[in-house]
C-alpha positions as CSV (number, residue, x, y, z in Angstrom):
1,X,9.8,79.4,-26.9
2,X,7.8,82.4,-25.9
3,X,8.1,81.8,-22.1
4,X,12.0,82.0,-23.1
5,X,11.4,85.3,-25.0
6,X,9.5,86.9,-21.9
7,X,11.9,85.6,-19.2
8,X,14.8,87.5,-21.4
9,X,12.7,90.1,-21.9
10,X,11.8,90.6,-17.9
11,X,15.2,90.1,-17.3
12,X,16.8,92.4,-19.2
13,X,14.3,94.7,-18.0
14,X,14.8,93.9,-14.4
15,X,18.8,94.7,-15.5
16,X,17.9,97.9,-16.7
17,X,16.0,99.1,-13.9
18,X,18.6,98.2,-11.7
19,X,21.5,99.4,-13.4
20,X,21.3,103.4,-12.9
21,X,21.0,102.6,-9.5
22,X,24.5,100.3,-9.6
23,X,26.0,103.6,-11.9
24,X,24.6,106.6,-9.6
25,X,26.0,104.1,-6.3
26,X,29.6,104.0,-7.5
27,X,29.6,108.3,-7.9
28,X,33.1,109.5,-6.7
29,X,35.6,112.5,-8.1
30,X,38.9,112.1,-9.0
31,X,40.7,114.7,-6.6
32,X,44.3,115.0,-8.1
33,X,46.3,113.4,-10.5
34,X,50.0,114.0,-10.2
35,X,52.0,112.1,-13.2
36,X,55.8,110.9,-11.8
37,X,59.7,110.8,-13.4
38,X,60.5,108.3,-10.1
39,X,59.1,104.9,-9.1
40,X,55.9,104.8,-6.9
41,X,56.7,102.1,-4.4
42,X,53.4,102.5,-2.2
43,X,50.5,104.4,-2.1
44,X,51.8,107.2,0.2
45,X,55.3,107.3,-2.0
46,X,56.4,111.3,-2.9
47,X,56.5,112.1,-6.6
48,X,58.3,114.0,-8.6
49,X,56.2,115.4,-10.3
50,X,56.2,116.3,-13.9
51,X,55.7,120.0,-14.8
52,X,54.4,119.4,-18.6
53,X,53.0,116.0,-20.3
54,X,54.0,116.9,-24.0
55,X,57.7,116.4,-25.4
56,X,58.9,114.0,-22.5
57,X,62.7,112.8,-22.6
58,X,61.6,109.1,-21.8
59,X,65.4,108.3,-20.4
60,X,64.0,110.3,-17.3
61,X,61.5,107.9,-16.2
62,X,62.4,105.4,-13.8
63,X,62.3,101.4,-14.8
64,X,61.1,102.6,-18.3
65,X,57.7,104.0,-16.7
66,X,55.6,106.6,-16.0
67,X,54.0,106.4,-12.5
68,X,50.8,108.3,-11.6
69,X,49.5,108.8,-8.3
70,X,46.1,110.1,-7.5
71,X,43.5,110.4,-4.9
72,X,40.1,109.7,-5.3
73,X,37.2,111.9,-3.3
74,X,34.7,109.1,-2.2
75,X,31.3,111.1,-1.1
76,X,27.9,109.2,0.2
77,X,26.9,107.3,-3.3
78,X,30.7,105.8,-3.2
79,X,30.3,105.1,1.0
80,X,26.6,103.4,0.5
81,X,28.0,101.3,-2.8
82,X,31.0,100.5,-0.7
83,X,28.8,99.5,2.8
84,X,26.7,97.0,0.4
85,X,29.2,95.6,-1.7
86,X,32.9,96.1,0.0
87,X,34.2,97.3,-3.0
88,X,34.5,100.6,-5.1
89,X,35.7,100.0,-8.9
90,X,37.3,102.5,-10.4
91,X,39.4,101.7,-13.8
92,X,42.3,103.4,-15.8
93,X,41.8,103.0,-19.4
94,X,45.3,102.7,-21.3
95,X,46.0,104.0,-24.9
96,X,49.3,103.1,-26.6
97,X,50.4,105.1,-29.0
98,X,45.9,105.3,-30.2
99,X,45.7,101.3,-29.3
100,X,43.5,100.4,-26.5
101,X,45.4,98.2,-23.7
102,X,44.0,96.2,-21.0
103,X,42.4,98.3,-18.2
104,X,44.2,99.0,-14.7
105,X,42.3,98.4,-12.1
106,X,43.0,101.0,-9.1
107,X,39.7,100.8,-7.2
108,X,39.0,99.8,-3.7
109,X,39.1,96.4,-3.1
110,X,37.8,94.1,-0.5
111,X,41.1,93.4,1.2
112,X,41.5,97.2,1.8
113,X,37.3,98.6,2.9
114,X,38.1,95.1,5.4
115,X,40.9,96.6,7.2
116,X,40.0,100.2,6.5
117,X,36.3,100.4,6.7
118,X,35.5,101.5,10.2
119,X,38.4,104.6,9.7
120,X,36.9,105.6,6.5
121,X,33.3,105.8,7.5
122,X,34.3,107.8,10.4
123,X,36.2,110.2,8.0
124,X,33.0,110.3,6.1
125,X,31.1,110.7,9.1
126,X,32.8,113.8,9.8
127,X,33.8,115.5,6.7
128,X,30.8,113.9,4.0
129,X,33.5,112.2,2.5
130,X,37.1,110.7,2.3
131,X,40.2,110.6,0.1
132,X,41.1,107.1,-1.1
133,X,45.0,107.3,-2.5
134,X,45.8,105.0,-5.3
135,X,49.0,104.5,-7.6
136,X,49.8,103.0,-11.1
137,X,52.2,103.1,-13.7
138,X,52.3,102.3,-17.6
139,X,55.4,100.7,-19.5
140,X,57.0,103.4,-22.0
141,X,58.4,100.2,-24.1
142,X,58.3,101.5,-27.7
143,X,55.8,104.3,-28.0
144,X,55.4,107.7,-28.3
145,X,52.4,108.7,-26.5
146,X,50.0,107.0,-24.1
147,X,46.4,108.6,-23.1
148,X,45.1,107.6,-20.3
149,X,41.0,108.1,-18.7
150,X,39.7,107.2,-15.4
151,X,36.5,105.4,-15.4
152,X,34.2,103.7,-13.0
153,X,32.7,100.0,-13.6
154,X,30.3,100.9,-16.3
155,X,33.1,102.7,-18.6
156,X,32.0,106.1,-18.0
157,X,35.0,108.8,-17.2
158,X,35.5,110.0,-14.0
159,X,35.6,114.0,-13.2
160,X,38.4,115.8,-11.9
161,X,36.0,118.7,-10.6
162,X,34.0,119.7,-14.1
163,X,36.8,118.3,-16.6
164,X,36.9,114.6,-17.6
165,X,39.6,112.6,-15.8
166,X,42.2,112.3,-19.1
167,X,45.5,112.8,-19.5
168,X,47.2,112.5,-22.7
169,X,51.2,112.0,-22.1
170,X,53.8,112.3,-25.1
171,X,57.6,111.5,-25.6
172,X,60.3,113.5,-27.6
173,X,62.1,109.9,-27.9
């Protein structure tokens, strides 16, 4: 029983050591979010952009949805998490009119540091980092505001230079 206790005990010390290192690997900035009236097809798809977030006529957005697009500044803590696990997470988390939804995932993913890997580390290589563009929307079924917070694997927000990566979006109807 005590050999139990200590193994859990190491281990979750072990964890904890560890951890920061995980969370201080996955550092990137959020560079721009621009929040869309039209349908984002792909990545590289032009938006029309929204000039205000409050009072939205909802009959405006296309599909019944609000599409976001955003690009996100990866810099050497992203690149070295990236080279040793082929993967970036990065997470939007969803409110629905103040109920939390399931998370969108809009990091990098295997499939894409694979094909993309040797261009993006050369971009690094030159500049000391590189922009990653990603896309998402949220269904405006029934509700009159959704908030909405980048975040990286551990749940911490993600910066948009100084300010927390948050956007609060409301409807007139």
């Amino acid at each position: 029983m005590i050999r139990r206790i200590v193994a859990a005990f190491s281990t979750g010390a072990l964890a904890l050591l560890i951890w920061p290192d995980l969370a201080h690997s996955q550092n990137f900035q959020i560079g721009r979010i621009s929040v869309c009236y039209n349908n984002l097809i792909e990545k590289s798809s032009p938006c029309s952009e929204l000039s205000s977030l409050t009072d939205l006529d909802r009959s405006k957005f296309a599909n019944d949805r609000v599409s976001v697009s955003l690009a996100i500044t990866c810099g050497p803590d992203a690149v070295a998490f990236l080279k040793a696990n082929g993967f970036l997470p990065v997470n939007v988390a969803v409110w629905k009119d103040g109920s939390r939804k399931s998370d969108i995932p809009i990091g990098i993913v295997q499939d894409d540091w694979d094909a993309n890997a040797t261009s993006l580390t050369g971009l690094f290589n030159d500049q000391g980092s590189f922009p990653w563009r990603t896309r998402f929307n949220v269904s405006l079924s029934g509700i009159k505001s959704i908030d909405l917070e980048i975040t990286d694997a551990q749940k911490r927000v993600a910066y948009i230079g100084r300010d927390p990566a948050r956007l609060k979006i409301s409807f007139m109807n």
